[in-house]
C-alpha positions in Angstrom: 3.1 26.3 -8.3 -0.1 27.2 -8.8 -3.4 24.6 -8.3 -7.0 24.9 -8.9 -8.5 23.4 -6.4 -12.3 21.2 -6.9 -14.1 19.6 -4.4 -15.6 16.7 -6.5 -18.3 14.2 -6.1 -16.4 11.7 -8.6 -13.6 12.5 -11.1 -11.7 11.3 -14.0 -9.3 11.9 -17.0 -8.7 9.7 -19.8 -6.2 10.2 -22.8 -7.4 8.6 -26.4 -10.6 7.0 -24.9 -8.6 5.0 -22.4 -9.5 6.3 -18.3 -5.9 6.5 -16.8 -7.2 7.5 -13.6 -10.3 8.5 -11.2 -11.9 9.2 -8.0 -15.0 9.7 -5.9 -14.9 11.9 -3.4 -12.2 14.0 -3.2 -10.2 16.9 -4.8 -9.6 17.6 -8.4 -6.0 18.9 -8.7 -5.7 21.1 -12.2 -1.6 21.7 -11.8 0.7 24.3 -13.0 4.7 24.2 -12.4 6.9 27.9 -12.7 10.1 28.1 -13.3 11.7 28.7 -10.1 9.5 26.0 -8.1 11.1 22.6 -7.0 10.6 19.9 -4.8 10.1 22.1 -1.7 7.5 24.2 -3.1 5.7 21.0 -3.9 5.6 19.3 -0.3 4.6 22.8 0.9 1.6 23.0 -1.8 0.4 19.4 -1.2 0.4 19.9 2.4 -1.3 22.8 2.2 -4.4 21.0 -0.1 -4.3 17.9 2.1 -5.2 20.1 5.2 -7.3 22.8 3.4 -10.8 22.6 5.3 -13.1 22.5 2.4 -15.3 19.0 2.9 -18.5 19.6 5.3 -18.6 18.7 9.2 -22.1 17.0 10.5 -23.5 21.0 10.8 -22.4 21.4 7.0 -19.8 23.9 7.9 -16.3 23.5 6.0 -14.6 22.1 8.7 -12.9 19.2 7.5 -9.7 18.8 5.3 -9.1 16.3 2.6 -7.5 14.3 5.4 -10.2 14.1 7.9 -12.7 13.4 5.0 -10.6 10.6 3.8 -10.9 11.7 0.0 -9.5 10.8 -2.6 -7.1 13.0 -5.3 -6.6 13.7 -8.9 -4.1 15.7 -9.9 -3.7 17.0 -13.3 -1.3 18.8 -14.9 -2.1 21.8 -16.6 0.6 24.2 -17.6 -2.1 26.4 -19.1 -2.5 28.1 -15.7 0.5 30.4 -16.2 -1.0 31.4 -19.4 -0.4 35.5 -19.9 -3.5 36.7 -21.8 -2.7 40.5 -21.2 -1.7 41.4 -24.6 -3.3 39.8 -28.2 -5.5 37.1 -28.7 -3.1 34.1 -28.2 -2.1 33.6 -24.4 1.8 33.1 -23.9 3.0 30.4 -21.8 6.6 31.8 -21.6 5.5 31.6 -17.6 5.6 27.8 -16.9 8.2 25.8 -15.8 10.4 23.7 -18.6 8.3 20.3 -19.1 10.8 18.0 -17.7 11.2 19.9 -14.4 6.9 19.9 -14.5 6.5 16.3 -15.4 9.0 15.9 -11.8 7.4 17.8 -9.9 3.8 17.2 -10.8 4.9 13.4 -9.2 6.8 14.6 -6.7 3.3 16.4 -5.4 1.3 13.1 -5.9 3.8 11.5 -4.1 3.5 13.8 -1.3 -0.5 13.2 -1.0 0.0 10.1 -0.9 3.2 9.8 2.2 0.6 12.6 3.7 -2.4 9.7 3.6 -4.5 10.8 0.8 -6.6 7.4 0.5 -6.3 7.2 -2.7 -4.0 9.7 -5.4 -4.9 9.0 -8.7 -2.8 11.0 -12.2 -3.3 12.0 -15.2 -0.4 11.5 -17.8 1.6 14.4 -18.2 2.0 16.5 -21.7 -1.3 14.1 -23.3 -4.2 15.8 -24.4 -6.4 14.7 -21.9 -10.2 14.4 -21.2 -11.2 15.6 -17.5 -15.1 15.0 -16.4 -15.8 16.1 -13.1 -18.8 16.1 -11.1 -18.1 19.6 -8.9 -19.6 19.5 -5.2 -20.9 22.6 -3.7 -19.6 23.9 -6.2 -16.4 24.4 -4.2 -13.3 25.9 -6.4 -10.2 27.5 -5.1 -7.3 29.1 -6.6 -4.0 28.1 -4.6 -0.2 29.1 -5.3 2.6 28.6 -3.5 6.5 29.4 -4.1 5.5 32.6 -5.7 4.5 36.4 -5.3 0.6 37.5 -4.9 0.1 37.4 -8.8 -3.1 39.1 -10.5 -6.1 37.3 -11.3 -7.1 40.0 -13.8 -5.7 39.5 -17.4 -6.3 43.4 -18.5 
């Protein structure tokens, strides 16, 4: 699985003019799913965000997770984050996991924010064409995978 990882003043994503979900403070989750990822892989990668130390102490020092802030989530599925854009013009998606496998475990990771003690774990609806808007704090954006080799971040 692969994440990209925003530390957000407020959040949300609507589909056809319609806001299916949003937060304040929190994390924006843009998700990906591979092919050889499953449910273990997403408890691993949700408990890894949850207690990522990204959200300022009283010094302003990154000191506290998503947990200890008491934030709020937003996880997105975005299957464009295994995109191969090494060859051509048009990026290949051959890389991400089958959608119904995705669309499982994209919940499953919600889920596992949410027995974790993520305050509040809001979605977005999987395989729309969505709308994100994002207010980005810091700005503070990480790339996270889990479940899968050391993969380059350079496409050629």
């Amino acid at each position: 699985m692969r994440a990209v990882v925003q530390r957000v003043a407020q959040a949300g994503v609507s589909v056809a003019g319609e806001t299916v979900g949003e937060i304040g403070e929190g994390l924006l989750f843009l998700l990906a799913v591979g092919p050889a990822d499953d449910a273990q892989v997403a408890r691993h990668l949700a408990g890894r965000v949850a207690s990522l130390r990204v959200f300022p102490d009283s010094d302003g020092r990154m000191n506290r997770s998503l947990l200890d802030a008491q934030g709020e989530a937003l996880v997105v599925s975005q299957f464009t984050l295994y995109a191969d854009a090494r060859r051509g013009h048009r990026p290949s998606f051959v890389g991400a996991g089958p959608p119904v496998m995705a669309a499982e475990l994209c919940s499953a990771f919600a889920e596992e924010l949410r027995a974790l003690g993520v305050r509040s774990v809001a979605e977005g609806r999987f395989g729309a064409h969505m709308e994100v808007s994002l207010v980005n704090d810091g700005p503070v954006t990480l790339v996270v995978s889990v479940g899968e080799p050391i993969w380059e971040t350079d496409c050629g």
